[in-house]
N, C-alpha and C positions, 0 to 999 in steps of 0.2 A: 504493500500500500504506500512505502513512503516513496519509492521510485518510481512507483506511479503520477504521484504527486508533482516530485520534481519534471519530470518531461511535461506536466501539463502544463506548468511555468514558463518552459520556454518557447518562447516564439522568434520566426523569421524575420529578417530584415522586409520591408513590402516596398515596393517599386517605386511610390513616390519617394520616398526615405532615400535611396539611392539616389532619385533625380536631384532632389534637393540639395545632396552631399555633393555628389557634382559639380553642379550649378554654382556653390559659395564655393568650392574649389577655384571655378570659372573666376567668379571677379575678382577673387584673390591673385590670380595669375594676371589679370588685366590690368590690375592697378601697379604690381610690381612692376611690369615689364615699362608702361607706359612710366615710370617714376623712374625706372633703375638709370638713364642718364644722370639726372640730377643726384641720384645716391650716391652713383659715381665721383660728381664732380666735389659733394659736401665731403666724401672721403681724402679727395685730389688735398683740398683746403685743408682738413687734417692735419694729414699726414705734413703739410708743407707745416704750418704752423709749428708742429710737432720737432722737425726738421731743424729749424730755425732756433728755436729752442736747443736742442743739444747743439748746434752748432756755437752758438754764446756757449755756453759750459765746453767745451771743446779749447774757447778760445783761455776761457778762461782758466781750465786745466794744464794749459800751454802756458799760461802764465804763472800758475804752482809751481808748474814741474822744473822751469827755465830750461824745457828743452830748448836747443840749439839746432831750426829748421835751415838754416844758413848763420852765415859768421857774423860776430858781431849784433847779435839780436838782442834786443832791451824791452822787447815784451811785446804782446799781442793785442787783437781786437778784432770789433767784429764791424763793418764801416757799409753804409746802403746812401743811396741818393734816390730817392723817390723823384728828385725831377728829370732827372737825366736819364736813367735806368731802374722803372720802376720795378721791371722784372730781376733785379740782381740784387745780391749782397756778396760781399765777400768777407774771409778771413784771411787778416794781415799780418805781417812781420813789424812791429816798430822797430828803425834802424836805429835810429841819430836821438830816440829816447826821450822824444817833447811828449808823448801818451796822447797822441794822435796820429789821421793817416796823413800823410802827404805827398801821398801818389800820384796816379792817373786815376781821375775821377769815373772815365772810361770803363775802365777795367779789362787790360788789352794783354793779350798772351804774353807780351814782350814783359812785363812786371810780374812775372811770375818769377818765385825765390828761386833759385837756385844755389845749390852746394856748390856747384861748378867755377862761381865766381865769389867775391865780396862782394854784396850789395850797398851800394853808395846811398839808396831812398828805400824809403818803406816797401816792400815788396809784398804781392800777393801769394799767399797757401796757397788757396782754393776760391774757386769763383761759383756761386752757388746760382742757377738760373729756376725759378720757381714756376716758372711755364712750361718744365720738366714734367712737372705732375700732373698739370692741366693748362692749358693753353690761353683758358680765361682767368688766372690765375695774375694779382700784379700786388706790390706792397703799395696798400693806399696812401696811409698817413703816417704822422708816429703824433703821440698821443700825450701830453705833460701830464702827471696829475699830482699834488699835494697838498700841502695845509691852505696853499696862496692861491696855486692856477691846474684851471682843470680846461685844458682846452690842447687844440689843434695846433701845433707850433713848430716851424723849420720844415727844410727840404729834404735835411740831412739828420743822419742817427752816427755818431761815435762810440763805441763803449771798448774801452782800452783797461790792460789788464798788464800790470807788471810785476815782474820778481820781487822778494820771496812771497809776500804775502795771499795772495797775490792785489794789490792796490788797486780798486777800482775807480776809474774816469770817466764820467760820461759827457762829454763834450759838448758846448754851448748847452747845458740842463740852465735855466732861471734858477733863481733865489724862490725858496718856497717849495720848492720841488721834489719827491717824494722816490717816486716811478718813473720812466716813461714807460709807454707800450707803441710797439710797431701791429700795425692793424694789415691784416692779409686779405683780399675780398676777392672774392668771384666774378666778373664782369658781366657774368652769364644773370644770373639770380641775386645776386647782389650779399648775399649772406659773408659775415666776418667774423674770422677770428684774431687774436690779440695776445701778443707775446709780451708780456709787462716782465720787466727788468726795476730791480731798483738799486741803493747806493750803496748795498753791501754785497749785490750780483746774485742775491735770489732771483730766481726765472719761477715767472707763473704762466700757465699759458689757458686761457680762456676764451 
């Protein structure tokens, strides 16, 4: 009698039950497929943000460590011109030890460090192009923020990093000034992310 009981409990799936399970399948697949561009592209933004972020700690850990990427090096940084090359940042060598860059604003193969030589100016590591990831991809702004000023300020981001401590410099920062953040955005969809730096070289990325 009790196993009698139990099969009279169970029942089949019925036809609509399928159609229906289906169907929400269906517009689940519609909506991803028609979305997964722009999935794509908020990951592209990411990942760069993300990128940009270890690359400051990168400069900055080069500024710990006082390797010696070529001769004569007095410490690192990470240097972006938003008007001239929005798609770019790079990481630099300071030669001559002012805790700025003073290179080619450009950023042209020719200023790339080499061991092979002395370098006479600040030289470039590495030249980072953020339209790698995505195409609509550019560094918008850089972003002041502290006790005084919370606004839009400069064309240009410096932040220099020297031996032992490693000394952090962020270059034309205002009085009052707390953070900056370099702002990354999508040209496609417009969405941003924000890589905040402040004056003891904690990276937040948001």
């Amino acid at each position: 009698m009790v196993f009698k009981h139990i099969s009279n409990l169970e029942k089949g799936i019925t036809l609509i039950e399928i159609i229906v399970v289906i169907f929400i399948i269906g517009i689940f697949s519609v909506i991803l497929v028609s979305d997964f561009p722009k999935i794509q592209r908020q990951f592209a933004l990411s990942r760069a943000a993300y990128k940009l972020g270890q690359d400051i700690r990168r400069a900055e850990d080069l500024g710990l460590s006082g390797v010696q990427v070529a001769s004569g090096i007095k410490g690192y940084g990470i240097f972006l011109n938003t008007f001239l090359v929005p798609n770019q940042y790079i990481i630099y060598a300071d030669v001559n030890g002012d805790q700025k860059y003073n290179g080619n604003f450009l950023f042209t193969d020719n200023d790339i460090c080499s061991q092979a030589r002395v370098p006479t100016a600040d030289c470039v590591i590495e030249k980072i192009d953020v339209t790698k990831e995505n195409p609509s991809l550019q560094i918008k702004k850089i972003f002041y923020a502290g006790d005084v000023i919370n606004s839009d300020v400069g064309k240009y981001l410096d932040i220099n990093f020297s031996p032992p401590d490693p000394t952090v410099k962020i270059n034309e920062i205002p009085d009052g000034v707390n953070k900056v953040g370099i702002v990354l955005e999508l040209r496609v969809d417009s969405p941003t992310r924000t890589v905040w730096v402040n004056k003891a070289g904690m990276i937040e990325v948001k």
